[in-house]
C-alpha positions in Angstrom: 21.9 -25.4 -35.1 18.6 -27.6 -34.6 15.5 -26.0 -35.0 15.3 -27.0 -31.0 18.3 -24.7 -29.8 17.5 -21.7 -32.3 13.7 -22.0 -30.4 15.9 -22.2 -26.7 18.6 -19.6 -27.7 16.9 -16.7 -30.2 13.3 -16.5 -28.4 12.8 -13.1 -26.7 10.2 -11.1 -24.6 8.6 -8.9 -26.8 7.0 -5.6 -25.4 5.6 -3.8 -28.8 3.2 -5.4 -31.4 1.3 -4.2 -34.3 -2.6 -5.2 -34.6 -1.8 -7.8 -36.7 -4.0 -10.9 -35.9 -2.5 -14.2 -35.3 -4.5 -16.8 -37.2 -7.3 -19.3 -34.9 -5.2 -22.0 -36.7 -1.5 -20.8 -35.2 -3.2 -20.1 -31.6 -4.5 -23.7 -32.2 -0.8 -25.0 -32.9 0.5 -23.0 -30.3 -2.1 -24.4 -27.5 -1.6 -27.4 -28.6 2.1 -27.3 -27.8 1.1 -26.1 -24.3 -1.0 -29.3 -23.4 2.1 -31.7 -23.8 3.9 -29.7 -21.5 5.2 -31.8 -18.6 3.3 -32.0 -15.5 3.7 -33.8 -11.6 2.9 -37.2 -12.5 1.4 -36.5 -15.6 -1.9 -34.9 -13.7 -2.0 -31.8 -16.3 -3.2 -29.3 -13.5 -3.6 -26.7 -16.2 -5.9 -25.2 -17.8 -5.4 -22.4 -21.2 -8.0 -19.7 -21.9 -6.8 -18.9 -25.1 -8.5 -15.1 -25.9 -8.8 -13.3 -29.1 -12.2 -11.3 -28.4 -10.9 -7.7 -28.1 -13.3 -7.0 -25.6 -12.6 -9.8 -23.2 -8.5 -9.3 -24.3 -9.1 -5.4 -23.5 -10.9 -6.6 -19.9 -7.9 -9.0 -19.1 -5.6 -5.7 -20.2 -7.8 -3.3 -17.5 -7.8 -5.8 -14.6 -4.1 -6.2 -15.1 -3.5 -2.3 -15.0 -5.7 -2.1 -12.0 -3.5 -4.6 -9.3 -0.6 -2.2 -10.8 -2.9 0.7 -10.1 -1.8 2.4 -13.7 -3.8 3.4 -16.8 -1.6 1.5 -19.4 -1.8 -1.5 -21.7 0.1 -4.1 -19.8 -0.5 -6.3 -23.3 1.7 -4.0 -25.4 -0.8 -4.1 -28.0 -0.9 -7.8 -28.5 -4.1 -8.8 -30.0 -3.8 -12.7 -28.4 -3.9 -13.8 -24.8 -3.6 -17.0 -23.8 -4.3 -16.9 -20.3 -2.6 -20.1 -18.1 -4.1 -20.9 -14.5 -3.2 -24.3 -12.1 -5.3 -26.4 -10.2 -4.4 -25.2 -6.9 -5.3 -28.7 -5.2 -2.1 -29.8 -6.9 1.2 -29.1 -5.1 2.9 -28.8 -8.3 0.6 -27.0 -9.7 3.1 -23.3 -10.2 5.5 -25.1 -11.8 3.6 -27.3 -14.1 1.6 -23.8 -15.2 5.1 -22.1 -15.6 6.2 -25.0 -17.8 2.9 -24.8 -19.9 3.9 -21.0 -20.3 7.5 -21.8 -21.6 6.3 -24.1 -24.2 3.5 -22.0 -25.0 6.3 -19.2 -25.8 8.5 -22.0 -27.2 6.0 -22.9 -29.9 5.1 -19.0 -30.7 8.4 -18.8 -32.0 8.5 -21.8 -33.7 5.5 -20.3 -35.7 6.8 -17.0 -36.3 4.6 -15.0 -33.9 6.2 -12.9 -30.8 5.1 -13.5 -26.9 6.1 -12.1 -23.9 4.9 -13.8 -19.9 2.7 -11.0 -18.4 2.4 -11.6 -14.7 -0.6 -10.7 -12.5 -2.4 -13.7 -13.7 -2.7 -14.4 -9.7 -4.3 -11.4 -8.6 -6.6 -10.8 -11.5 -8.2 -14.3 -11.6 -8.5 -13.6 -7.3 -10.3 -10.6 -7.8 -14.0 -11.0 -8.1 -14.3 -9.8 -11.8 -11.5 -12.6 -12.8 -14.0 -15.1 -10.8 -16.4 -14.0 -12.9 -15.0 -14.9 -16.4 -14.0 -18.5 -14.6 -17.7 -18.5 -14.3 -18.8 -17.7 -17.2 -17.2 -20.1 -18.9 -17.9 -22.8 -17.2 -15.0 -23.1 -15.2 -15.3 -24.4 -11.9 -12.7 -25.2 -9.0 -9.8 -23.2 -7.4 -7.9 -22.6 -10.5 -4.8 -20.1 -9.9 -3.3 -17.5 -12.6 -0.1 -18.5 -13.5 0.0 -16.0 -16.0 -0.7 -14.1 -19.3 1.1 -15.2 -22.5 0.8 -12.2 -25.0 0.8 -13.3 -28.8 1.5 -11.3 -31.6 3.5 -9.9 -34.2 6.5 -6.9 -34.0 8.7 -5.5 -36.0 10.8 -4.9 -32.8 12.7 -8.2 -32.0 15.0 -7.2 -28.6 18.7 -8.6 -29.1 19.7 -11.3 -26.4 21.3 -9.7 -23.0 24.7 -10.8 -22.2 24.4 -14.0 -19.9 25.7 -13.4 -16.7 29.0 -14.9 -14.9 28.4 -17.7 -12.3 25.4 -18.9 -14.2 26.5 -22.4 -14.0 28.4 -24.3 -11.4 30.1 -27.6 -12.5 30.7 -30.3 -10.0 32.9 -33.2 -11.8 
């Protein structure tokens, strides 16, 4: 099997890391990967904040908690974020984000480090705290979260559901 289709068939959600740090130089791999995902006509509506400051990881953890109105760690311990938001003056700008976040998960695995998509991305970076990070750093326009991709590392790899009947339909 090609390095390729173990990526596409072995890659899981993970919900439980250790505090392990994943290395500036693997986040930096792994973004990278994220930038040549495809876009609508190539206009790259994305943007990545990638987050390894374990007070602004720990903010982006609370303000996720709060649109589920729960006191957990929607992160599951993972010490990386990499957050993904969209240009929303782009009509494709949902799917090119989602595609960012698949090859952003894609090239995790590649490099040995676990991910998981954390939603809410939407409603944290609409609330006016999220505004205020965009702010902060510099970061001007209507940008939309798209969503959260948690990096890390577990000792707690979920095996592969069974896929589902009626998955695909062939038309010769």
């Amino acid at each position: 099997m090609s390095e390729l289709y173990d990526a596409l068939l072995n890659r899981r959600s993970v919900r439980s890391y250790n505090d392990k740090p994943v290395s500036k130089e693997t986040i930096e791999k792994i973004v990278e990967a994220g930038k040549y995902a495809p876009t609508g006509m190539g206009r790259q509506s994305p943007i990545i904040i990638a987050v390894t400051n374990k007070d602004m990881r720990d903010k982006l953890s609370r303000l996720n908690a709060k649109v589920m109105n729960k006191d957990i760690d929607p992160f599951y311990g993972a010490p990386a974020v990499l957050v993904v938001l969209a240009d929303k003056a782009l009509p494709t700008h949902i799917y090119d984000g989602s595609l960012v976040m698949g090859q952003l998960m894609l090239a995790a695995y590649n490099e040995g480090v676990s991910s998981c998509w954390i939603h809410r991305a939407k409603e944290v970076f609409e609330s006016d705290e999220g505004k205020a990070i965009l702010k902060d750093l510099g970061i001007e326009g209507e940008y939309e979260g798209i969503g959260h991709c948690i990096l890390g590392y577990s000792d707690n790899i979920p095996e592969a559901k069974e896929r589902k009947d009626n998955y695909v339909y062939f038309i010769d």
